[in-house]
C-alpha positions as CSV (number, residue, x, y, z in Angstrom):
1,X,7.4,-4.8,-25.8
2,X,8.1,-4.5,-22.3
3,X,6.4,-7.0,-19.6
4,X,5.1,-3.9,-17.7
5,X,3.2,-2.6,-20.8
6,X,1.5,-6.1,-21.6
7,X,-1.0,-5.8,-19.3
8,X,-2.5,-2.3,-19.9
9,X,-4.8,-1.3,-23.1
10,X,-4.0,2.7,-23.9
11,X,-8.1,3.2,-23.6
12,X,-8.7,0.8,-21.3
13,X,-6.1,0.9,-18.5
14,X,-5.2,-2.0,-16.6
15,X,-6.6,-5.4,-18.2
16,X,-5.4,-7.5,-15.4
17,X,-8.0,-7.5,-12.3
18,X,-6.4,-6.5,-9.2
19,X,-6.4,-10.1,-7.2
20,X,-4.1,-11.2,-10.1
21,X,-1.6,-8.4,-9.7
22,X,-1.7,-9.8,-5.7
23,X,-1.2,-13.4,-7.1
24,X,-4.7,-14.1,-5.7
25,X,-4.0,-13.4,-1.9
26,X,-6.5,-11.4,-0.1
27,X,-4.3,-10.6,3.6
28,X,-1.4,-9.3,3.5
29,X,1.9,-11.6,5.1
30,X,2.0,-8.7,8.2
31,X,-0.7,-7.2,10.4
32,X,1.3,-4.4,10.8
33,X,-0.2,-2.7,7.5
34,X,-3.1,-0.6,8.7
35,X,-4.3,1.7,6.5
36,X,-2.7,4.4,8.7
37,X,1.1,2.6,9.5
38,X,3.8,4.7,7.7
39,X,5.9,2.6,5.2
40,X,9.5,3.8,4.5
41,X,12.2,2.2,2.0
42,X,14.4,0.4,3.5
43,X,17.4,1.5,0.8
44,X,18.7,-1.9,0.4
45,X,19.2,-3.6,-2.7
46,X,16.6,-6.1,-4.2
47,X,18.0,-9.5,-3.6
48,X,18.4,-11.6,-6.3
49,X,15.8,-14.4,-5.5
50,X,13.2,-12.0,-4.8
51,X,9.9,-12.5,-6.9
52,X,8.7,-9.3,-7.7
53,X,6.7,-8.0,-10.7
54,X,6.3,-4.3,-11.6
55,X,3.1,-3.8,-9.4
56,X,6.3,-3.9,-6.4
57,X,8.8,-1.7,-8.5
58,X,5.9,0.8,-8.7
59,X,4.9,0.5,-5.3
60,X,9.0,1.1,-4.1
61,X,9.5,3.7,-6.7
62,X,7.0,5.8,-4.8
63,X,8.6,5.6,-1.9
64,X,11.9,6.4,-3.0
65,X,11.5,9.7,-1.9
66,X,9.9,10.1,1.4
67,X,7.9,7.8,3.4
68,X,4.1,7.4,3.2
69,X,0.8,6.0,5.0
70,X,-0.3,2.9,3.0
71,X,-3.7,4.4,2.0
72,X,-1.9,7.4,0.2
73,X,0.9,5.2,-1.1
74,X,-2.6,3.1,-2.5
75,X,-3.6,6.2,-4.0
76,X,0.1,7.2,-5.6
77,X,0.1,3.7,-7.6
78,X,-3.9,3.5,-8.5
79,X,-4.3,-0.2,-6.7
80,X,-7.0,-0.8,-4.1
81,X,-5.8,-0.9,-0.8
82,X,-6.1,-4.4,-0.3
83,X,-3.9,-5.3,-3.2
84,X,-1.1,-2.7,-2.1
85,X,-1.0,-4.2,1.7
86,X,0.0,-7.4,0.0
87,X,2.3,-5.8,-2.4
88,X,4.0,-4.3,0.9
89,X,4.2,-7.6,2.7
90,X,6.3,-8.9,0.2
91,X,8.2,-6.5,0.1
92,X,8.4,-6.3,3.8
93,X,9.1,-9.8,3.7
94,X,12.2,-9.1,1.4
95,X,12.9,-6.4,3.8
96,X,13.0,-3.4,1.3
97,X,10.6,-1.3,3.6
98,X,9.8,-0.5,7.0
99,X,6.6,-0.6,8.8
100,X,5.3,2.0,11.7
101,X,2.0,1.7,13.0
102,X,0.3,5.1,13.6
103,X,-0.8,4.9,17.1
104,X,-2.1,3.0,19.7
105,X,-5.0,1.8,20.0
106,X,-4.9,3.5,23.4
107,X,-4.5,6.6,22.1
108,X,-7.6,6.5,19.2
109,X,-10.3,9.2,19.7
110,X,-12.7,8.8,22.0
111,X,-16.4,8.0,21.1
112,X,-17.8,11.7,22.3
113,X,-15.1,13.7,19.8
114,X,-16.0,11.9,16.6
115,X,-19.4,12.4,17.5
116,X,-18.4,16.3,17.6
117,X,-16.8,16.0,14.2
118,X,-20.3,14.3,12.8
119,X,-22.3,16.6,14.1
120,X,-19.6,19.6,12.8
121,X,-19.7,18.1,9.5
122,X,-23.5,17.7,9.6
123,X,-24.2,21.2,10.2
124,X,-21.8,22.4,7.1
């Protein structure tokens, strides 16, 4: 039996909480993973003395093909969002992907337009 498959039950899923598949670490090693920064693979080759389970193979196998904001790429692998920001500082860390924050803060909406969208979404 393959490591991968040791830690999930056909019925039940996942038997491993998420804080264990992050190695109990809460923050990830970057502040540059919002849940809006796009996260790109890098393309190079995973170096020998890297220590990465198959939470991190998952999480680069999804972005194989095109790059992703880190609260879809959460979504693609089925991991809460705090665990995949630390799955993606490791691996930034490694530096198999690429971080690019969003936008500025600068440039966030201002306070009168999401009160438009509210009150738009309200009167649906």
């Amino acid at each position: 039996m393959s490591r991968e498959h040791e830690w999930v039950d056909e019925e039940a899923g996942p038997v491993v909480r998420p804080y264990a598949v992050a190695r109990g670490r809460t923050r990830p090693a970057s502040s540059a993973l919002d849940l809006l920064a796009t996260v790109t693979a890098t393309g190079l080759p995973v170096p020998a003395n890297a220590e990465l389970g198959a939470q991190h193979r998952r999480v680069l196998a999804c972005l194989a093909a095109e790059a992703r904001p880190v609260v879809e790429l959460a979504s693609e692998v089925a991991l809460p969002v705090g665990v995949v920001r630390v799955l993606l500082g490791d691996l930034l860390e490694q530096g198999l992907v690429s971080v690019r924050r969003q936008r500025d803060r600068g440039s966030s909406p201002t306070e009168s337009l999401l009160r438009e969208v509210i009150n738009g979404l309200r009167a649906l």
